[in-house]
Backbone as JSON, one array per atom type, in Angstrom:
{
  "sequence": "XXXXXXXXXXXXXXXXXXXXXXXXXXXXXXXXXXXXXXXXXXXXXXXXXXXXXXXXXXXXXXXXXXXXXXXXXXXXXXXXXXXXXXXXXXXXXXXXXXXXXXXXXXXXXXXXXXXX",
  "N": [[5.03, -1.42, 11.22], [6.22, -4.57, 10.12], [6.68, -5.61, 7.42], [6.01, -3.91, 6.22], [8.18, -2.39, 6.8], [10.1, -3.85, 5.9], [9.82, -3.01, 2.9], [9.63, -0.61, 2.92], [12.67, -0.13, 3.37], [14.06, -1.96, 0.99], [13.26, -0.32, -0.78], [14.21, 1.95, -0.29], [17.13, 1.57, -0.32], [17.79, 0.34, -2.43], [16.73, 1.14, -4.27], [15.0, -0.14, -6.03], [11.5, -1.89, -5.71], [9.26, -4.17, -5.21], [6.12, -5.09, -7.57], [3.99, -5.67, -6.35], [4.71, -5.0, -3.55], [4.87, -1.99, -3.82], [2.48, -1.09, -4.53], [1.46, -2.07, -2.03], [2.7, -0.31, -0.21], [1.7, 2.38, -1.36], [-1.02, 1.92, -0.65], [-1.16, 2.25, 2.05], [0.12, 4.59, 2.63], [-1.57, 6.12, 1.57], [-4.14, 5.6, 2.33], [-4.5, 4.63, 5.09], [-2.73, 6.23, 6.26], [-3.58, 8.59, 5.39], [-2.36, 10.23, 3.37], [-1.6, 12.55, 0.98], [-1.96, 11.73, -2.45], [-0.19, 12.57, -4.32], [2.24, 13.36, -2.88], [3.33, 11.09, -2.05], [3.78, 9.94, -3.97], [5.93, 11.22, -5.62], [7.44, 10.88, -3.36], [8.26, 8.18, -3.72], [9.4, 8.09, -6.52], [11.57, 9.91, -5.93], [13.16, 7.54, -4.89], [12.77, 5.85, -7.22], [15.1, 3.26, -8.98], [13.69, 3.08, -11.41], [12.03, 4.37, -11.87], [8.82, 6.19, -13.58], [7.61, 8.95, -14.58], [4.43, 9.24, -15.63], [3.69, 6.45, -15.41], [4.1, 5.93, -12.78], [2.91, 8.27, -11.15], [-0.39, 7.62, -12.07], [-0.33, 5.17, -11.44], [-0.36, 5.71, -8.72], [-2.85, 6.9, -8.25], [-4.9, 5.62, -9.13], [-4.75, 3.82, -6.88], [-5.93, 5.53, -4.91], [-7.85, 5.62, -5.61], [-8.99, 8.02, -7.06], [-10.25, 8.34, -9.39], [-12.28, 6.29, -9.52], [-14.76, 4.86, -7.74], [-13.81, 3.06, -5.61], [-11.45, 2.11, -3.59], [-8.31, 1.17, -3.82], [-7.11, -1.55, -1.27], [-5.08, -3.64, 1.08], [-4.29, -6.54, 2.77], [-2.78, -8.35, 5.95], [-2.89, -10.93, 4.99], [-2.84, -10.93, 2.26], [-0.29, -10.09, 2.44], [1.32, -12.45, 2.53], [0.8, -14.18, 1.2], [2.0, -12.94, -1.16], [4.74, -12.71, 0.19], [5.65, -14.16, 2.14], [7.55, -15.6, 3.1], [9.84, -13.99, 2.71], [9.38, -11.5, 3.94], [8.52, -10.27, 7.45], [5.87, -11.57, 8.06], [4.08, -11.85, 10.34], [1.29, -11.57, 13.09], [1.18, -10.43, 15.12], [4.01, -8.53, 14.89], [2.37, -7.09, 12.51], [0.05, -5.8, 13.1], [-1.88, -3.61, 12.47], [-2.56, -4.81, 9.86], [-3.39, -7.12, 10.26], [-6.31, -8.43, 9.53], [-9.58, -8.87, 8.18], [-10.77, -8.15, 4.65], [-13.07, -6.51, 4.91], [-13.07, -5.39, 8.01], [-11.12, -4.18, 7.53], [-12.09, -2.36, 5.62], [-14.45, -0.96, 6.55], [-13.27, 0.25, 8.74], [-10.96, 2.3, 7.86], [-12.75, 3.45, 5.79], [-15.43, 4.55, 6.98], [-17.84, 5.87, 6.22], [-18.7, 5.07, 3.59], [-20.6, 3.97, 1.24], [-21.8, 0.31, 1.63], [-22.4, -1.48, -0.88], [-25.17, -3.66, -1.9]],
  "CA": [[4.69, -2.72, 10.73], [7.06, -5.37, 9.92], [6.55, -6.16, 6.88], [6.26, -2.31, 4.98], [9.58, -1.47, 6.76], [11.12, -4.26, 5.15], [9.38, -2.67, 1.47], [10.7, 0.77, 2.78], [13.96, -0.48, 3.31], [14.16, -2.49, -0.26], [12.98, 0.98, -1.45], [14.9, 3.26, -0.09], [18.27, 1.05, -0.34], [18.29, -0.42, -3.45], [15.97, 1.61, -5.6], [13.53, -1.25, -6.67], [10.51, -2.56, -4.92], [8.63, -5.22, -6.08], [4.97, -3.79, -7.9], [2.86, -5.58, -5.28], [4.99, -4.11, -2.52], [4.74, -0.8, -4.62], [1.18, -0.88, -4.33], [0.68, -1.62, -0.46], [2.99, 0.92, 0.57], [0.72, 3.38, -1.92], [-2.27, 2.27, 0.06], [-0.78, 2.37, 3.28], [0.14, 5.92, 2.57], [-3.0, 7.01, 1.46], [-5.83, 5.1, 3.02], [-4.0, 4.24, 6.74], [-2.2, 7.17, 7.13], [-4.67, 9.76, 4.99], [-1.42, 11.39, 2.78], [-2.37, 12.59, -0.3], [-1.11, 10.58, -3.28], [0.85, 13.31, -4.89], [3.25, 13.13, -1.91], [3.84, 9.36, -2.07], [4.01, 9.55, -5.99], [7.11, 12.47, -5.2], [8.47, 9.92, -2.55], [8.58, 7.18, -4.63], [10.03, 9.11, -7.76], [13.01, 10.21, -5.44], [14.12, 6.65, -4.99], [13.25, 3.99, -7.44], [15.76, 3.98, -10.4], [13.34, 2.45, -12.97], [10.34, 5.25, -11.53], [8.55, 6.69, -14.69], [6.43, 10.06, -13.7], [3.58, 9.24, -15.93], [3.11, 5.24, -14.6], [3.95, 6.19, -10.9], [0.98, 9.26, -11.05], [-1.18, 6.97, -12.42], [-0.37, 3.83, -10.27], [-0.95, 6.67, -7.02], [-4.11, 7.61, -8.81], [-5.36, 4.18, -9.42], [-4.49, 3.13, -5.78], [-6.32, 6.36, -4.01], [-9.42, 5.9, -6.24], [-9.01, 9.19, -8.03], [-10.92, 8.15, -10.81], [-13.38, 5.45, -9.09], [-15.28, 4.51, -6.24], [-13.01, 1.58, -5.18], [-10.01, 2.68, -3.35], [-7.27, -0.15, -3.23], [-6.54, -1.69, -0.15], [-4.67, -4.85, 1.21], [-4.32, -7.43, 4.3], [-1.98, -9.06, 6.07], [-3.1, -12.18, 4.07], [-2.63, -11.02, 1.1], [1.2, -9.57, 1.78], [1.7, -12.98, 3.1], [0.67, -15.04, 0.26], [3.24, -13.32, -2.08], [6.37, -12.71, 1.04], [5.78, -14.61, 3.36], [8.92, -16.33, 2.97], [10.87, -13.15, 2.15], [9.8, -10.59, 5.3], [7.8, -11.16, 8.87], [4.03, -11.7, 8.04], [3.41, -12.32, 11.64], [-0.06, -11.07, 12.85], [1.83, -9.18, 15.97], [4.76, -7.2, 14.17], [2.03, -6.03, 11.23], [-1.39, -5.9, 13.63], [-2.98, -2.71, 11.62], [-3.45, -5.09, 9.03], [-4.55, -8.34, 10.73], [-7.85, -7.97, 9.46], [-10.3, -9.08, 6.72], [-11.03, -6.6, 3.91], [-14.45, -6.12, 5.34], [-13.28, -5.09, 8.65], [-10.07, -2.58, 7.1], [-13.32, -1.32, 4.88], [-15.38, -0.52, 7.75], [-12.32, 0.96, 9.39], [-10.54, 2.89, 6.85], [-14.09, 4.19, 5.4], [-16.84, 4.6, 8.12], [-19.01, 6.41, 5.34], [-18.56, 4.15, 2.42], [-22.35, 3.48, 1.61], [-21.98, -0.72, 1.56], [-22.88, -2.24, -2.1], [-26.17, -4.79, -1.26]],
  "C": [[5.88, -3.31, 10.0], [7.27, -5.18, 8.78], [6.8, -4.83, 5.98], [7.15, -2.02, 5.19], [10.27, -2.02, 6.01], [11.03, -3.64, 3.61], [10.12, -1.21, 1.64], [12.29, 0.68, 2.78], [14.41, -1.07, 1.75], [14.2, -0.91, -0.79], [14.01, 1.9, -1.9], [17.18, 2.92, 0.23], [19.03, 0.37, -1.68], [17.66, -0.03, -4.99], [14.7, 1.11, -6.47], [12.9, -1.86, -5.51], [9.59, -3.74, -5.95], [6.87, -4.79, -6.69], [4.05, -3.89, -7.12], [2.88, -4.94, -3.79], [4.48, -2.18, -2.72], [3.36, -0.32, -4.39], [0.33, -0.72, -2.57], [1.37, -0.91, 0.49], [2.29, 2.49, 0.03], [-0.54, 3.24, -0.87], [-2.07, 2.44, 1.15], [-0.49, 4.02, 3.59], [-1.28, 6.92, 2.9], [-4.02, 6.84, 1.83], [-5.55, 5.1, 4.68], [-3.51, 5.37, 7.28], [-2.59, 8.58, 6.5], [-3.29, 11.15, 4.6], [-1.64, 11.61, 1.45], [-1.42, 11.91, -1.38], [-0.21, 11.32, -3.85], [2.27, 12.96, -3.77], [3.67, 11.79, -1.95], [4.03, 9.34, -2.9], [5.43, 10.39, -5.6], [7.86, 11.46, -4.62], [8.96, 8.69, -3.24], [9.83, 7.19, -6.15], [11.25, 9.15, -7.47], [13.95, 8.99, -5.12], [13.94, 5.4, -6.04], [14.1, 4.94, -8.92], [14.93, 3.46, -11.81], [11.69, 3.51, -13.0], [10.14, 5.62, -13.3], [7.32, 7.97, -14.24], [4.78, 10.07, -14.27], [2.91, 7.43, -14.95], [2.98, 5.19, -13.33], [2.98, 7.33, -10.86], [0.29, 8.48, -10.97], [-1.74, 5.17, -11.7], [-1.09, 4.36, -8.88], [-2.07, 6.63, -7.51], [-4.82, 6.48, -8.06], [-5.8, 3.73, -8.05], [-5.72, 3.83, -5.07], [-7.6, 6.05, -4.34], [-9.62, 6.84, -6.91], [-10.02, 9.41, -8.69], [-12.25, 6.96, -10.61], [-14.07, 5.12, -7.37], [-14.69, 3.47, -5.47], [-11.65, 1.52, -4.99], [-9.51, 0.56, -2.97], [-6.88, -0.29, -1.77], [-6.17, -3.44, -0.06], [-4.62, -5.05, 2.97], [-3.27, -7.79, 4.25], [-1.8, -10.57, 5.4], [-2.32, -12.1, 2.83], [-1.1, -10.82, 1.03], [1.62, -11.03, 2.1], [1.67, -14.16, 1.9], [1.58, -14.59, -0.7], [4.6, -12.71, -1.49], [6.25, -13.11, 1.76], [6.78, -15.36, 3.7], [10.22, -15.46, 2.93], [10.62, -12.09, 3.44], [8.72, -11.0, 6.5], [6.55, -10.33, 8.57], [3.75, -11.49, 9.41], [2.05, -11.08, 12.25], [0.72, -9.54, 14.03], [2.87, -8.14, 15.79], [3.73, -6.3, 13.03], [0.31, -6.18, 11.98], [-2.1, -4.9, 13.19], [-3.75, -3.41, 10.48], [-3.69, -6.42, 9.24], [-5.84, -8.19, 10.57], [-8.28, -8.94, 8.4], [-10.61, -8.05, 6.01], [-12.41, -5.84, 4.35], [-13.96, -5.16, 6.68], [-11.86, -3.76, 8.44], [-11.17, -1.98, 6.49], [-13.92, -0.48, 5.71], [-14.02, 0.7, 8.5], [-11.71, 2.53, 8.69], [-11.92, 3.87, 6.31], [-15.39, 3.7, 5.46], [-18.01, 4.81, 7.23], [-19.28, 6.05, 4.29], [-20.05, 3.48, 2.28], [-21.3, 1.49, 0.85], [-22.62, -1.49, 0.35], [-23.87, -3.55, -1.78], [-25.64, -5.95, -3.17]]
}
C-alpha cells in the first residue's frame, strides 16, 4: 500500500514519523497483518530517534487493545484527510483499506460481538 510505504520510508530514513502515521502503521501491523505488538514496538524503537520505550509500549498497547475492547483501526479516508497532499491516497495503490470502518470491522474481526 502506497501510502504506509511512504510512512515506512519517512521511518526508516529519517527517524521521525508523524504520530498519526505512527499509529496506522501500529494498526496495520497488528490488526491487518496479525503481528504481535511487542514486535512493532521493537521495530519502531530501532529507528525513530525521539522513540521513548515506555510511550512506544504503551502507544502499541493502546493501538492492539491490550487493555480494552476497542482495538484501533483506520481507513483510507481517514489517512487521506491528514496526507493527502503529502503521499498517494488513491483507492487503487492502498485498496486493503478502501473501506468504511464497518466493513474493515467485519473484516479484521469476524467474531467481534456488534454493540446494538
Amino acid at each position: 500500500m502506497s501510502c504506509l510505504d511512504a510512512f515506512i520510508r519517512e521511518l526508516t530514513h529519517t527517524g521521525y514519523v508523524h504520530n498519526h502515521a505512527r499509529m496506522y502503521l501500529a494498526s496495520y501491523v497488528v490488526h491487518f497483518r496479525r503481528i504481535k505488538w511487542q514486535v512493532g514496538a521493537k521495530w519502531f524503537l530501532q529507528h525513530l530517534l525521539d522513540g521513548d520505550l515506555a510511550s512506544n509500549n504503551l502507544s502499541w498497547q493502546w493501538v492492539a487493545s491490550t487493555f480494552s475492547h476497542k482495538p484501533y483501526i483506520f481507513n483510507l479516508e481517514n489517512v487521506d484527510k491528514y496526507f493527502g497532499r503529502l503521499v498517494d491516497t488513491s483507492a487503487l495503490s492502498n485498496q486493503p483499506l478502501h473501506a468504511s470502518y464497518e466493513t474493515l470491522q467485519e473484516h479484521l474481526f469476524p467474531n467481534m460481538i456488534r454493540s446494538l
